[in-house]
Backbone as CSV, one residue per row, in Angstrom:
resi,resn,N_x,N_y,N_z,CA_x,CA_y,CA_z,C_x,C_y,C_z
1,UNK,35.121,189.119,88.662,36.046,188.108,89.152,35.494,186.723,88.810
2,UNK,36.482,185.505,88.389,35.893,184.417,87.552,35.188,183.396,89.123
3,UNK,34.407,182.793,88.861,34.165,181.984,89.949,35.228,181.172,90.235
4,UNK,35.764,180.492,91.364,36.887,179.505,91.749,36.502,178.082,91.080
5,UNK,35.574,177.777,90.901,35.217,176.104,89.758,35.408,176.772,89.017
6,UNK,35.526,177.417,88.145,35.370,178.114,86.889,37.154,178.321,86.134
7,UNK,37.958,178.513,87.126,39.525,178.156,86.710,39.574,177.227,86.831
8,UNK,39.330,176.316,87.912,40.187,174.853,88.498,39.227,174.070,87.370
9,UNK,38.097,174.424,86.625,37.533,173.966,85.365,38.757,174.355,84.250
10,UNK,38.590,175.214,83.643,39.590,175.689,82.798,41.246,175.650,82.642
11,UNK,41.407,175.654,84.084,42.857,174.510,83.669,42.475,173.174,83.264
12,UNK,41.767,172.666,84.091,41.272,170.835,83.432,40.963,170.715,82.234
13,UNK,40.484,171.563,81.336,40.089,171.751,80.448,41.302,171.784,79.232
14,UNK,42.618,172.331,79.532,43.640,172.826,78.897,44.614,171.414,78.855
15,UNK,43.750,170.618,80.023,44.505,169.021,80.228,43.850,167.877,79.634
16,UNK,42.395,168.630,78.982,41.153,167.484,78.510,41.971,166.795,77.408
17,UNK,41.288,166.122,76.580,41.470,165.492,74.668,40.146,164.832,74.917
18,UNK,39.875,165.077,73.364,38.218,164.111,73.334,38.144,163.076,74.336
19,UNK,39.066,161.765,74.454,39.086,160.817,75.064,39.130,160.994,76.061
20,UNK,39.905,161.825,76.982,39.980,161.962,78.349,39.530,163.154,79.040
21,UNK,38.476,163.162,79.424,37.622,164.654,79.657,37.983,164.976,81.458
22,UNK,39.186,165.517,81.942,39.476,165.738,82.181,38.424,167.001,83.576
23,UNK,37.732,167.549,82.526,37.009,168.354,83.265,35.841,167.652,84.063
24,UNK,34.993,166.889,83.609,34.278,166.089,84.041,35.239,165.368,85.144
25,UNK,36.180,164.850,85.148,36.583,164.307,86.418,36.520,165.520,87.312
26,UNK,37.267,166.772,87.168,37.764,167.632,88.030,36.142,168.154,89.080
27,UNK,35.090,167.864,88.105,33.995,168.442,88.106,33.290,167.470,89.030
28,UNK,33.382,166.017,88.921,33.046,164.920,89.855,33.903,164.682,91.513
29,UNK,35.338,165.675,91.251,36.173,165.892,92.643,35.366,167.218,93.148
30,UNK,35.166,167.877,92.984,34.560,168.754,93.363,32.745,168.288,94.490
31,UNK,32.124,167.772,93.364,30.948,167.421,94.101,31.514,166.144,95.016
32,UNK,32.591,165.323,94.713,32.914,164.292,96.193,33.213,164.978,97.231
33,UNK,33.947,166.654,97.179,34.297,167.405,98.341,32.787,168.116,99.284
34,UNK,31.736,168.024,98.086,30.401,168.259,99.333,29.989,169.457,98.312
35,UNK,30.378,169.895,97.774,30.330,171.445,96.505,28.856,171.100,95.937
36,UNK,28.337,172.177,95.986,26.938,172.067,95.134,26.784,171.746,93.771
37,UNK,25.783,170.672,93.936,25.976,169.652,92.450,25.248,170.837,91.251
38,UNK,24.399,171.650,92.106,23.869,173.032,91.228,24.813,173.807,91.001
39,UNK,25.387,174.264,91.252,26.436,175.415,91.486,27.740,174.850,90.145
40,UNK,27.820,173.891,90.791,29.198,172.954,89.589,28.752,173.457,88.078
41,UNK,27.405,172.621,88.145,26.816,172.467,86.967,26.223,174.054,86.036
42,UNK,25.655,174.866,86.868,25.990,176.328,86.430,27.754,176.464,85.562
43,UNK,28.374,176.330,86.717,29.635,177.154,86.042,29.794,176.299,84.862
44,UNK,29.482,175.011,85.022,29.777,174.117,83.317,29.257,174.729,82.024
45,UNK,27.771,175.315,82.456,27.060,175.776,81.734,27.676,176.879,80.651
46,UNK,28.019,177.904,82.096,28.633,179.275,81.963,29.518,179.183,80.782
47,UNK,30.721,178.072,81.439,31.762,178.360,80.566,31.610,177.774,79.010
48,UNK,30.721,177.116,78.765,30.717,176.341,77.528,29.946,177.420,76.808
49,UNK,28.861,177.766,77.381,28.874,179.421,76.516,29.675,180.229,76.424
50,UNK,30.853,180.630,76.807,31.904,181.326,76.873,32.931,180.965,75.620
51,UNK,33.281,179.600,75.906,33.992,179.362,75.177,33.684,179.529,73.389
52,UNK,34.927,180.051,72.378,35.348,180.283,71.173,35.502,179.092,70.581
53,UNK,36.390,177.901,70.610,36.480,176.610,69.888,35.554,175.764,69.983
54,UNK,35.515,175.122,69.006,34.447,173.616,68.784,34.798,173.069,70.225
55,UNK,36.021,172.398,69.605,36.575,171.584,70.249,36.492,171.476,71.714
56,UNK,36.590,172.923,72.110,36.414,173.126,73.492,35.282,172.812,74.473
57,UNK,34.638,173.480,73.329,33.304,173.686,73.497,32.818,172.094,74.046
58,UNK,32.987,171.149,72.887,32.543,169.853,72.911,33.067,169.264,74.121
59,UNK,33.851,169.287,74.826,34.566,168.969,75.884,33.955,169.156,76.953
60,UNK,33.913,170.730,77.025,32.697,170.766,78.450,31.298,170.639,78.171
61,UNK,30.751,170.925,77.314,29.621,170.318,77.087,28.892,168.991,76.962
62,UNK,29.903,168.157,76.623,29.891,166.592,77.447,29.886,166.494,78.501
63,UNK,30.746,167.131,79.717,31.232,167.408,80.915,29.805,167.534,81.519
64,UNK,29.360,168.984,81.198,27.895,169.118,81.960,26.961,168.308,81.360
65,UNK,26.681,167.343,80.445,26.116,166.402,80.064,25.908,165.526,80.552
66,UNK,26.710,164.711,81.089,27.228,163.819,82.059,27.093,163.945,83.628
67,UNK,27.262,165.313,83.493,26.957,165.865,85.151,25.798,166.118,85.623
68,UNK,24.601,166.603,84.330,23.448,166.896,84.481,22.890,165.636,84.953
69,UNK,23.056,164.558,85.196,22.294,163.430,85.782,22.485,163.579,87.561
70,UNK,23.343,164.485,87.907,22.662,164.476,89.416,22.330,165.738,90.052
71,UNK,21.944,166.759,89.004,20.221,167.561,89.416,19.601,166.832,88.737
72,UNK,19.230,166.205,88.125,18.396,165.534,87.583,17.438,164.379,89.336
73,UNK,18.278,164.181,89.551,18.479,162.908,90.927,17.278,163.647,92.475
């Protein structure tokens, strides 16, 4: 069964374009709701290994790029 960040990622994802990364926001509502900034950042992980397209790929992998600065913190 897919984790619950892990769709509400992947629709955002289907809403991204290079310019507007979409997931990274969805991914920053999530940790404002109190959601583990570890946990987020796993499933970012997850799915960007998952994913088949560049394109896609590049999308969330910016996403957890960007996100990785607060385990980093």
């Amino acid at each position: 069964m897919a984790h619950p960040f892990s769709i509400l990622l992947e629709k955002a994802l289907k809403k991204s374009t290079p310019e507007d990364n979409v997931v990274l926001a969805e991914a920053e509502a999530l940790r404002k709701k109190g959601y583990s900034v570890h946990e987020i950042y796993e499933v970012l992980q997850k799915l960007e290994r998952e994913l088949v397209q560049d394109k896609d790929r590049d999308i969330v992998g910016e996403a957890a790029e960007e996100f990785s600065k607060y385990i980093e913190e």
